[in-house]
C-alpha atoms as one frame of an Amber mdcrd trajectory, in Angstrom:
protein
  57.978  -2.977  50.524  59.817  -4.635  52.870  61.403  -8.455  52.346  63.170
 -10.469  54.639  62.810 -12.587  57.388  62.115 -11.798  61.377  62.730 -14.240
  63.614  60.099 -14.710  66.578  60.915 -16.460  69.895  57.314 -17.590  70.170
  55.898 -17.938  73.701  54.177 -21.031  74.946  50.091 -20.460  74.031  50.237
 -18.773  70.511  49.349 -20.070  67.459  51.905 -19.529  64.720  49.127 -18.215
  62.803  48.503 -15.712  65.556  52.702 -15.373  65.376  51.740 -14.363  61.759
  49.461 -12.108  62.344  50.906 -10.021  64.886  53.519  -9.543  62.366  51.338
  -8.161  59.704  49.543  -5.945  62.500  53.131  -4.279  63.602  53.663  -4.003
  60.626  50.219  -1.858  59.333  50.353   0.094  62.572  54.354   1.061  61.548
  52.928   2.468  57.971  55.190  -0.188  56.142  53.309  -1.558  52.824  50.511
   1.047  53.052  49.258   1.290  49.463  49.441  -1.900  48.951  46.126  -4.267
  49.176  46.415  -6.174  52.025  49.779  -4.766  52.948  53.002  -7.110  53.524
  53.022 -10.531  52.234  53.896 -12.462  55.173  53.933 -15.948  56.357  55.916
 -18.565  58.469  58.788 -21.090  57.576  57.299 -23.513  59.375  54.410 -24.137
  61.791  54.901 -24.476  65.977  52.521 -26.159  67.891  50.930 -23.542  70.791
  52.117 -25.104  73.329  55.929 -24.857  72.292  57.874 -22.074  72.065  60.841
 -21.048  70.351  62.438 -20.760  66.949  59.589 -19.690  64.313  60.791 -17.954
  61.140  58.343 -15.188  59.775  59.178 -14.289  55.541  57.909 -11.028  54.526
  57.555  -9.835  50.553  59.858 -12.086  48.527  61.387 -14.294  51.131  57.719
 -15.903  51.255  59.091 -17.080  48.010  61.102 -19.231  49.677  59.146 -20.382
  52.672  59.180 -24.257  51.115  62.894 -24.125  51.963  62.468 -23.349  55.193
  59.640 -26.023  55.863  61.744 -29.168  54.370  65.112 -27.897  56.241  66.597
 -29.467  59.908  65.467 -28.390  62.733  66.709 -28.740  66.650  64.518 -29.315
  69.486  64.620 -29.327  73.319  62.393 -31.317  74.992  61.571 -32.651  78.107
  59.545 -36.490  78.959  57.750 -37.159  81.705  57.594 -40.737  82.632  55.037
 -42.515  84.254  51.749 -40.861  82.303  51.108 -41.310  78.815  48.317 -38.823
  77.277  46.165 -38.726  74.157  47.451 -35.802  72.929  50.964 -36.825  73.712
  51.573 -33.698  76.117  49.952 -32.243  79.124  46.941 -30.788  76.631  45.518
 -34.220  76.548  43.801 -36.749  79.082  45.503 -39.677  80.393  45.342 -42.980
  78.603  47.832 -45.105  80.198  50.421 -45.493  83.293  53.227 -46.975  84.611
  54.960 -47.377  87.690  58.426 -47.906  86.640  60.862 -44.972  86.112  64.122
 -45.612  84.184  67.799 -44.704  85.129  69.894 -42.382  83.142  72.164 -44.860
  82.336  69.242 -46.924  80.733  68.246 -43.341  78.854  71.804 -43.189  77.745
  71.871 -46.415  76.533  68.513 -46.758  74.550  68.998 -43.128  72.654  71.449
 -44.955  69.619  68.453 -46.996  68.633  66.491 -43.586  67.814  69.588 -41.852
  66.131  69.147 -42.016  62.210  66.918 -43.147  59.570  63.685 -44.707  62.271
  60.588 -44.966  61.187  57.478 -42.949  63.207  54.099 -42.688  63.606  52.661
 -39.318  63.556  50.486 -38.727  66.530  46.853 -38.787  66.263  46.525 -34.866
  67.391  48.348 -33.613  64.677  47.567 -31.723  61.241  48.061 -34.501  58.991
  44.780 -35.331  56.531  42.925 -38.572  56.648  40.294 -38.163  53.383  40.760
 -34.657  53.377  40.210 -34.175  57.171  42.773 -32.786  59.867  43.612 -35.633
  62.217  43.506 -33.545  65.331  39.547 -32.797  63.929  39.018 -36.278  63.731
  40.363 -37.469  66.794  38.836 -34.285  68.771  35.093 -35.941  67.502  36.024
 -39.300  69.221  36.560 -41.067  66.296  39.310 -43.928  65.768  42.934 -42.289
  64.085  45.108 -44.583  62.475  48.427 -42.576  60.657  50.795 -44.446  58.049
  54.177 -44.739  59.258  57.053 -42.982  58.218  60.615 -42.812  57.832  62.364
 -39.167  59.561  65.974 -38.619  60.356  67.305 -38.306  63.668  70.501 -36.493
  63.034  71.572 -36.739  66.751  69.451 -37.172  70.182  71.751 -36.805  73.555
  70.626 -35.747  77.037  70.597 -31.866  77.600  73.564 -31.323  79.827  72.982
 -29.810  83.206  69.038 -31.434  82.950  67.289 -34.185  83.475  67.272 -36.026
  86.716  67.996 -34.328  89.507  68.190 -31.074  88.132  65.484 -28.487  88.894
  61.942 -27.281  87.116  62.996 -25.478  83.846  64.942 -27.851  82.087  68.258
 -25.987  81.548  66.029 -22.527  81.421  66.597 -19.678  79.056  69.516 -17.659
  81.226  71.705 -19.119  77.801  69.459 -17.199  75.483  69.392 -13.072  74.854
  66.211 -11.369  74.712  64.188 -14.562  76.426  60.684 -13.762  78.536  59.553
 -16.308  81.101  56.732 -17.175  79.481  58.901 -19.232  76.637  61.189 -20.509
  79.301  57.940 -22.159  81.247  57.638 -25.942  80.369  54.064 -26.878  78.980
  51.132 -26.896  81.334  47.046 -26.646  80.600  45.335 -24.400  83.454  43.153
 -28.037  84.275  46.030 -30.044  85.059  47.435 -28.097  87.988  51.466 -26.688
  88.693  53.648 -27.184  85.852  55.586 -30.581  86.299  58.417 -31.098  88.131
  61.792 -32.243  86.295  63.738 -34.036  88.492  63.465 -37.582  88.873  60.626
 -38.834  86.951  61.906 -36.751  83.795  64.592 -36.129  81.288  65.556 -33.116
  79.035  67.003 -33.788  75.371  68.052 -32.300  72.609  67.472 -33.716  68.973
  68.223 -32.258  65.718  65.651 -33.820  62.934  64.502 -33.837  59.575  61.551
 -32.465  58.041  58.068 -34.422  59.492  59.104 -35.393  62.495  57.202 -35.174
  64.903  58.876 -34.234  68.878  55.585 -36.012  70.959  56.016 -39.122  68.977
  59.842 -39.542  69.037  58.905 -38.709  73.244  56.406 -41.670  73.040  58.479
 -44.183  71.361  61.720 -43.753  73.864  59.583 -44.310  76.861  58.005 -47.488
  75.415  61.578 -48.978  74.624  62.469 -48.218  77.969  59.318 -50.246  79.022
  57.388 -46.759  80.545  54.754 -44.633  79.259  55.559 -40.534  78.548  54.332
 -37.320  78.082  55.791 -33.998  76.764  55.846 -31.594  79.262  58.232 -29.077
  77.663  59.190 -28.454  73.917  61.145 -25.776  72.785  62.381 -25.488  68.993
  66.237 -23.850  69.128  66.955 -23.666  65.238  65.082 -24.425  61.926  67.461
 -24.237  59.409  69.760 -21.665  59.319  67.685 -19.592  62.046  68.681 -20.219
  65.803  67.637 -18.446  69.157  70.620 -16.050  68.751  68.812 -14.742  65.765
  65.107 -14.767  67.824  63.323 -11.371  69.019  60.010 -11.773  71.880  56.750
 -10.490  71.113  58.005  -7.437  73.478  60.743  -6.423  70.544  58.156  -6.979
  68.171  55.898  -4.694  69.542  57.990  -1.896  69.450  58.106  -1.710  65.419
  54.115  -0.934  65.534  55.150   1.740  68.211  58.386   3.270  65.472  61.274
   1.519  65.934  63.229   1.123  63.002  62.194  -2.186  61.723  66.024  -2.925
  60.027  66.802  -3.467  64.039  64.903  -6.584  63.881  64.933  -7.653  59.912
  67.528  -9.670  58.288  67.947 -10.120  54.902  66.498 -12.556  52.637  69.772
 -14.124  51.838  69.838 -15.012  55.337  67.582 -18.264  54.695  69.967 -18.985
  51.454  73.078 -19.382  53.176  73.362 -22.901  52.041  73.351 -21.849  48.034
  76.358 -21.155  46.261  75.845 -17.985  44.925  76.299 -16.069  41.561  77.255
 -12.763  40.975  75.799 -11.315  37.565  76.875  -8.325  35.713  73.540  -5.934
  34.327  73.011  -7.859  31.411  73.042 -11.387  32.755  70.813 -10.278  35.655
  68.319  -8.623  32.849  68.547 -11.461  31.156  67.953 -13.762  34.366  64.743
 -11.196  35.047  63.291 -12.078  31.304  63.137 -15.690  32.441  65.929 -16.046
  29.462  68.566 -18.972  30.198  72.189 -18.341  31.112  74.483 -20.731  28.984
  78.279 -21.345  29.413  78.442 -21.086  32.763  81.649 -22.942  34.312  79.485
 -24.366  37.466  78.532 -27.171  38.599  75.385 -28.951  38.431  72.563 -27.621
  41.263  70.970 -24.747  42.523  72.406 -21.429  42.846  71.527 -18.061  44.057
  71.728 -15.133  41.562  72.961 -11.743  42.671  73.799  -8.359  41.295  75.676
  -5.529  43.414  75.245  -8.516  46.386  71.146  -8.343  45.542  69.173 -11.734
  45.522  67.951 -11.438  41.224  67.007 -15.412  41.628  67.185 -19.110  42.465
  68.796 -20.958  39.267  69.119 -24.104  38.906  72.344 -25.407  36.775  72.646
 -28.373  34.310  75.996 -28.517  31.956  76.504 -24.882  32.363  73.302 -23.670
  31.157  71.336 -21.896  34.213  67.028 -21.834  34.109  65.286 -19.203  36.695
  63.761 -21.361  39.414  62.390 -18.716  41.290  62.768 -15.117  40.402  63.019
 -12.094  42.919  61.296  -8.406  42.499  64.005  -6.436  45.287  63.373  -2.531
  43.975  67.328  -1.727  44.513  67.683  -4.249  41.458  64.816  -3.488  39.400
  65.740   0.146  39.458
């Protein structure tokens, strides 16, 4: 059974739910997990709205273990604002609920950005997946009816202007010609079929690039910069570039995808489960400690510091401990067959 984690450079238009399951189909028409009832585990790190693309991390088998990880880690975005139309949705899905005339300079871009950079506060946008008594907002505010969100406080780790975009520069916001293994459908900035060409970038529009916490939301973080610069905006191209340790240089299109369901080897396209570890000190066990560590039993004496650590034997993931005085508890066990044989 395979476990791991593939890396999708998801075009503009699919669901990462559809992301998903085009995994699990390559993977049934490749003969991997045959046997087992309802084949590979698989699921994503983290969802990505349709109508971005990029970065979307895909665990299969025992790095699904570890998919919470993934979903509270950083993440990088690049995204472009449209000034002058403001929409319900918050991008070009939506309809138009407000307007302005005025278009600001880049030096007044420049200048507001500090006043977004660390701990803000944000309201989530009413099209979104957050629950209001038990119902999706994005349900709620598709049926007409009023959405009001908490605020909350996210982390803007940085927020500067994309070099080589923004105004003056041409459609495509910077483009993909950076990237390996890039179709044009993820480099095309958002557009709905109803609401004509895709939009210009030039001088009504800026492209940035903000690295985040966990929750925050891109369309609202869009919004709030063009009311401090007294205009209204819309989202007109979002592309995620890394969610936690993952990047575009680790990404694969649909098209590379593809080719595992048609037999190519899938180990061209897999990396290891470590891979979404890399910020865990790790362990290395002898057989007995990792038996031990496999019983659920607790390591004692162990001349570590406090926190959590990943457990490995012959440079195989056995677990997740977390330590306290020396003494190490399983936090999440793995089942890899080259250590349980």
């Amino acid at each position: 059974m395979p476990s791991g984690w593939i890396i999708l450079d998801k075009p503009v238009g699919l669901g990462s739910t559809q992301a998903v399951a085009a995994v699990k189909r390559n993977l049934r028409e490749a003969g991997l997990g045959q046997g087992r009832k309802g084949g590979v585990k698989v699921g994503h790190g983290g969802t990505l709205d349709p109508l971005a693309s990029g970065v979307l991390p895909v665990a299969l088998g025992e790095a699904t273990k570890v998919t919470g990880r993934m979903l509270d880690a950083n993440k990088a975005y690049e995204f472009t604002i449209r000034f002058g139309e403001e929409t319900d949705t918050l991008d070009l899905e939506g309809a138009v609920v407000a307007t302005s005339d005025g278009r600001p300079t880049m030096a007044e871009i420049e200048a507001i950005l500090p006043r977004f950079t660390g701990r803000i506060a944000q309201v989530p946008p009413a099209y979104s997946a957050l629950k209001i008594d038990g119902e999706r907002a994005y349900d709620l505010a598709r049926a007409g009816q009023a959405v009001e969100l908490a605020s909350r406080d996210v982390t803007i780790h940085s927020l500067t202007v994309l070099p080589g975009t923004g105004k003056g520069t041409t459609e495509g916001g910077g483009g993909d010609s950076r990237h390996n293994d890039r179709s044009q459908e993820t480099a095309s900035p958002l557009h709905h079929a109803s609401r004509g060409p895709p939009p210009r970038i030039g001088e009504d529009s800026v492209t940035l690039l903000a690295n985040v916490s966990k929750g925050t939301y891109i369309r609202s973080l869009a919004r709030d910069i063009a009311h401090a610069l007294g205009a209204c905006g819309t989202v007109t191209m979002l592309r995620r570039t890394k969610a936690g340790p993952f990047d575009l240089s680790h990404a694969i299109s649909l098209d590379k995808l593809n080719e595992i369901g048609k037999g190519a080897p899938l180990e061209q396209i897999l990396l290891p489960l470590e891979a979404g570890l890399d910020d865990i000190p790790a362990i290395d066990l002898d057989p007995e400690q990792a038996r031990a560590v496999q019983q659920g039993r607790v390591l004692t004496g162990l001349p570590l510091e406090d926190g959590l650590h990943l457990a490995r034997l012959r440079m195989i993931p056995v677990a997740l401990l977390e330590l306290t005085g020396g003494d190490a508890r399983v936090s999440r066990g793995f089942n890899l067959s080259d250590v349980a044989e």
